[in-house]
Backbone bond lengths (Angstrom), bond angles and torsions (degrees), N, CA, C in turn:
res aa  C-N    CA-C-N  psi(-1)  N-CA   C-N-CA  omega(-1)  CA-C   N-CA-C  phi
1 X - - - 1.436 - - 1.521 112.23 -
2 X 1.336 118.69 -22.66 1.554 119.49 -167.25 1.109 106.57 -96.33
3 X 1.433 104.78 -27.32 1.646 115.86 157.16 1.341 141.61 -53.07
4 X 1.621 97.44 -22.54 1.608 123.95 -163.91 1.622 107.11 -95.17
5 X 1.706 90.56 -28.60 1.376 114.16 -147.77 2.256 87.15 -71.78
6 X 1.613 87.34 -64.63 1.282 119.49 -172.77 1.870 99.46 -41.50
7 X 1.273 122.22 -53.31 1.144 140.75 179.89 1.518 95.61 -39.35
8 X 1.533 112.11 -70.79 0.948 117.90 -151.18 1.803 115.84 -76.41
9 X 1.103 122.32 -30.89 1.197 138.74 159.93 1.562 101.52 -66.05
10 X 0.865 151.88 -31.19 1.575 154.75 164.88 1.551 109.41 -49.86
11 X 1.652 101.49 -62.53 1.413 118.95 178.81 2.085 101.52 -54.40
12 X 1.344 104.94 -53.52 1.834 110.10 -166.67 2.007 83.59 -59.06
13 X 1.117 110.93 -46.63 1.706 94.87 -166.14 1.685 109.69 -59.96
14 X 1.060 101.47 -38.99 1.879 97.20 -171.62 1.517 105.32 -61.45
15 X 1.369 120.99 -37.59 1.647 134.85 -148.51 1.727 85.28 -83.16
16 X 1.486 116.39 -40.79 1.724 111.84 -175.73 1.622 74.60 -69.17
17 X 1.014 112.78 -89.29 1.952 114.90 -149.95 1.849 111.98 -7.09
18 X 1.631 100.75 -46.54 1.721 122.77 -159.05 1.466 76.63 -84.42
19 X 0.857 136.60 -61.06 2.046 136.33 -163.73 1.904 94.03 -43.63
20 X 1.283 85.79 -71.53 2.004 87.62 169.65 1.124 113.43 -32.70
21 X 1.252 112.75 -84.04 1.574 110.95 -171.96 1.324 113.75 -34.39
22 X 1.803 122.17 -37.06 1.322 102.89 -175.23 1.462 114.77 -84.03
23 X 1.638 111.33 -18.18 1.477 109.25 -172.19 1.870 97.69 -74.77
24 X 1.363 105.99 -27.14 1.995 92.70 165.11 0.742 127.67 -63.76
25 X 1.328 115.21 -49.61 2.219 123.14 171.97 1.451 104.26 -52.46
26 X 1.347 135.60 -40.18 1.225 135.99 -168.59 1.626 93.50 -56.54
27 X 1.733 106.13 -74.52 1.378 115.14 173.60 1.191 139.37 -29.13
28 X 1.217 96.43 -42.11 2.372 125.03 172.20 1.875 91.69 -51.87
29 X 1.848 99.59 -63.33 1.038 88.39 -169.24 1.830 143.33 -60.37
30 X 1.277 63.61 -19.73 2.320 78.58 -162.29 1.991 93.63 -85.61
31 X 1.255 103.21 -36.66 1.643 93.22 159.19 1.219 112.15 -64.02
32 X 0.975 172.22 -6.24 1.209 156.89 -93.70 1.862 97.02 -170.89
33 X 1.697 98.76 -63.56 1.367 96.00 155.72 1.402 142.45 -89.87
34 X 1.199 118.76 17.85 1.503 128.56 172.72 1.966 87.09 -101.94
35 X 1.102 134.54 -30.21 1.464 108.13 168.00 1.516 121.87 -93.22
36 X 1.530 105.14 -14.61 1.759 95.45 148.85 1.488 132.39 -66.93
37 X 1.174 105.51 -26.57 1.450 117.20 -178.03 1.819 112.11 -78.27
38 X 1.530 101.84 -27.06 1.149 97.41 173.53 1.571 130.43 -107.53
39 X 1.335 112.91 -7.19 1.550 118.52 133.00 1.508 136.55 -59.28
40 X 1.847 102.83 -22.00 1.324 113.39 175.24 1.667 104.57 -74.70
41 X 1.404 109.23 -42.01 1.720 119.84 -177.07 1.722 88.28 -51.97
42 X 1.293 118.03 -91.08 1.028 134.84 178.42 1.728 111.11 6.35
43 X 1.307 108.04 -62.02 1.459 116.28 -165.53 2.283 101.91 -79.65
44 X 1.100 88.16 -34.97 1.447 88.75 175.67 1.285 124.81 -80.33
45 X 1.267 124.40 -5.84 1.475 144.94 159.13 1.202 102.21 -71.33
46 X 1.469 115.73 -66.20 1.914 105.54 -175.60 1.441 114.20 -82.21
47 X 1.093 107.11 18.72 1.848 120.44 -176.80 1.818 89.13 -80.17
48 X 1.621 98.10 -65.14 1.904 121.94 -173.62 1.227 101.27 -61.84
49 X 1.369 123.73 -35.77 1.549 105.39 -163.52 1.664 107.08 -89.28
50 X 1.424 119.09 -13.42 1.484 134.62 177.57 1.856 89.90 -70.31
51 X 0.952 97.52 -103.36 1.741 90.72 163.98 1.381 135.52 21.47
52 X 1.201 92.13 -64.14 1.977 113.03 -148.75 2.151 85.03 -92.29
53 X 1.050 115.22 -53.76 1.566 142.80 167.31 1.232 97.42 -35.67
54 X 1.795 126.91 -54.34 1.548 124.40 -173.07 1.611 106.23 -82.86
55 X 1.487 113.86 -18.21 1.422 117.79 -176.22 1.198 102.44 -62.96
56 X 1.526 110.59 -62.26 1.356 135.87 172.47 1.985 113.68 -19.19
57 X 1.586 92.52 -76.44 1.285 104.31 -167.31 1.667 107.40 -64.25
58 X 1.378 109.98 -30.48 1.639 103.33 168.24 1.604 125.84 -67.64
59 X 1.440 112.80 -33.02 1.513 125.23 179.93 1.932 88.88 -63.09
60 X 1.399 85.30 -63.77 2.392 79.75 178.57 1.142 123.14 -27.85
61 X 1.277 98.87 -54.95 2.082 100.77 -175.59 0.878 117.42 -94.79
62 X 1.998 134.58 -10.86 1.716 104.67 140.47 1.722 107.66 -76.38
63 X 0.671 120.92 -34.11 2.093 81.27 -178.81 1.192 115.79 -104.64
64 X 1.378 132.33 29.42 1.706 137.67 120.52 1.916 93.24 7.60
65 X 2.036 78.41 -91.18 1.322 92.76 -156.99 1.642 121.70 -49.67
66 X 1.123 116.31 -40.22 1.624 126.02 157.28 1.791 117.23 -32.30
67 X 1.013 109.71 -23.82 1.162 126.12 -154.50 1.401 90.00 -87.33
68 X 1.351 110.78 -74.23 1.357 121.69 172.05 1.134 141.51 -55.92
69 X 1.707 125.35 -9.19 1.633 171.91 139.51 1.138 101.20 -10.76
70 X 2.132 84.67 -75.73 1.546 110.75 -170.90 1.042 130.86 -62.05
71 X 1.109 108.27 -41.74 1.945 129.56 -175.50 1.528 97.29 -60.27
72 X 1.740 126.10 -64.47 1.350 116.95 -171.23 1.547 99.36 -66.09
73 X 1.262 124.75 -16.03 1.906 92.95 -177.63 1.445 92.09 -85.99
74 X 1.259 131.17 -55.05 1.675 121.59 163.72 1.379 116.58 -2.86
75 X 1.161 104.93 -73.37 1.852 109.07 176.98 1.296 120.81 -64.89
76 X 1.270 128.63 -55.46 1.597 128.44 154.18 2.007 119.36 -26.13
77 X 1.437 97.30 -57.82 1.706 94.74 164.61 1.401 112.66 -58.12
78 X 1.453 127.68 -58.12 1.386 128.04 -157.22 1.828 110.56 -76.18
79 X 0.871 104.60 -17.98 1.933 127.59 163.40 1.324 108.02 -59.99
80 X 1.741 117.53 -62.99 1.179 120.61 163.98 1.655 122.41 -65.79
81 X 1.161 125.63 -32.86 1.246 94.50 162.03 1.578 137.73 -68.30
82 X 1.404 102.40 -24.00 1.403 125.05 -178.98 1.683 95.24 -54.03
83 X 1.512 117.65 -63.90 1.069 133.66 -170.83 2.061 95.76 -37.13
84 X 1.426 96.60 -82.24 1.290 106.36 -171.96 1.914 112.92 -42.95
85 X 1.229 108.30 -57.75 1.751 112.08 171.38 2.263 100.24 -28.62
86 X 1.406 97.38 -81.14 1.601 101.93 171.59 1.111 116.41 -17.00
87 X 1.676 118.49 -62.20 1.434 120.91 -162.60 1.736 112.05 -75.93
88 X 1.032 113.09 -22.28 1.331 114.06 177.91 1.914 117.92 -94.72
89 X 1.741 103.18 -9.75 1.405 109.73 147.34 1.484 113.51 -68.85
90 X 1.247 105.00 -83.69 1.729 90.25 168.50 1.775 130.37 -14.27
91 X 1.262 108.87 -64.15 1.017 112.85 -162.09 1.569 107.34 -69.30
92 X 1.459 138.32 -38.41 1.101 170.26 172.78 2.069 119.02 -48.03
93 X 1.994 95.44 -49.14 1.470 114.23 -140.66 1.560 96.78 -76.00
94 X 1.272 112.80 4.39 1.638 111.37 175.52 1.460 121.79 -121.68
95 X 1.428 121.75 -5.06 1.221 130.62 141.97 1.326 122.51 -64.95
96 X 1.106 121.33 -30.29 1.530 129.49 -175.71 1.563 104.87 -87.10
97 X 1.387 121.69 -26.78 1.306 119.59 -160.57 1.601 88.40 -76.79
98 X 1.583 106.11 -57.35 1.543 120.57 -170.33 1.577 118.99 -38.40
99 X 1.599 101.93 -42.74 1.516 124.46 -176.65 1.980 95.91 -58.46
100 X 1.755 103.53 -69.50 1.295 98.37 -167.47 1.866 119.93 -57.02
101 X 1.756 110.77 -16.73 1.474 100.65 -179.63 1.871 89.33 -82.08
102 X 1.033 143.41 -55.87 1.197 123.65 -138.09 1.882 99.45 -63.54
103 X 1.288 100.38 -28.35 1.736 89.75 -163.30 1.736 104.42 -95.37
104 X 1.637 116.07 -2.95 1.406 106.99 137.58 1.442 115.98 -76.63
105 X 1.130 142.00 -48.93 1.434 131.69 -152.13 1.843 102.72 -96.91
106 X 1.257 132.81 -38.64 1.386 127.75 160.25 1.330 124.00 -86.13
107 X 1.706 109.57 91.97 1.272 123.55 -157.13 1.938 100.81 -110.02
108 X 1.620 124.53 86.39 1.244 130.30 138.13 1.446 101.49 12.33
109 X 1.496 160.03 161.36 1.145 168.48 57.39 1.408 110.79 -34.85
110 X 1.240 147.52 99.34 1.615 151.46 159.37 1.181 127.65 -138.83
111 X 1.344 111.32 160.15 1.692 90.60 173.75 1.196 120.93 -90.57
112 X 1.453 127.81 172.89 1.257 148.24 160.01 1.848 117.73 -34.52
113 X 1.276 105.64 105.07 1.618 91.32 170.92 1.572 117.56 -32.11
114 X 0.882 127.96 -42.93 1.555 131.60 -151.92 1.369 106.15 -112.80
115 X 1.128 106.88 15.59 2.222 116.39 162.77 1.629 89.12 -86.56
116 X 0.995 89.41 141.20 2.042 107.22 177.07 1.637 76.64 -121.42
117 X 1.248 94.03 142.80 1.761 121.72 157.42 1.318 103.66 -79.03
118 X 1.351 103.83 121.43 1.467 128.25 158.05 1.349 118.92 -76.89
119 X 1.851 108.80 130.62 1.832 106.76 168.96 1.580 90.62 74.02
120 X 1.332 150.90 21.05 1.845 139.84 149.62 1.529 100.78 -93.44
């Protein structure tokens, strides 16, 4: 029986030992693929971002030129308004002058709405 016993507890120790080994290989493995998977991520990230970067740089250099389109008609309008603003100084700058001497130099004498006569 002590023989049987020994046997048999011999046999339960090897079967844990082999159980280990597989619960490590299990472990080996699933590490193994969580850093393939994340070198695999890795490469498919700079796969999209190579991509997205060439999308990028192609959308840039067609509307470059747009860019530059806009800006000279920008300046062409803002020229013309400049132009027009000027012409209506000119046209304007001696009515205004006339306006500001008469109402310095023809100066009303009256009183103040809000003087009350004293002693009436």
């Amino acid at each position: 029986m002590a023989g049987q016993q020994s046997q048999s507890i011999q046999t339960l120790l090897e079967a844990e030992k082999e159980a280990a080994k597989v619960v490590q290989q299990a472990r080996q493995y699933r590490v193994q693929r969580l850093k393939d998977a994340r070198s695999e991520a890795a490469k498919e990230i700079e796969e999209y971002k190579k991509t997205k970067e060439a999308e990028f740089k192609a959308f840039e250099a067609s509307h470059t030129g747009n860019t530059q389109a806009v800006q000279a008609a920008i300046d062409r309008e803002t020229e013309a308004k400049q132009q027009e603003i000027r012409a209506q100084y000119e046209a304007n700058k001696d009515a205004v002058v006339k306006k500001l001497l008469d109402r310095v130099v023809l100066v009303k004498p009256e009183l103040h709405r809000n003087l009350k006569k004293v002693g009436a």
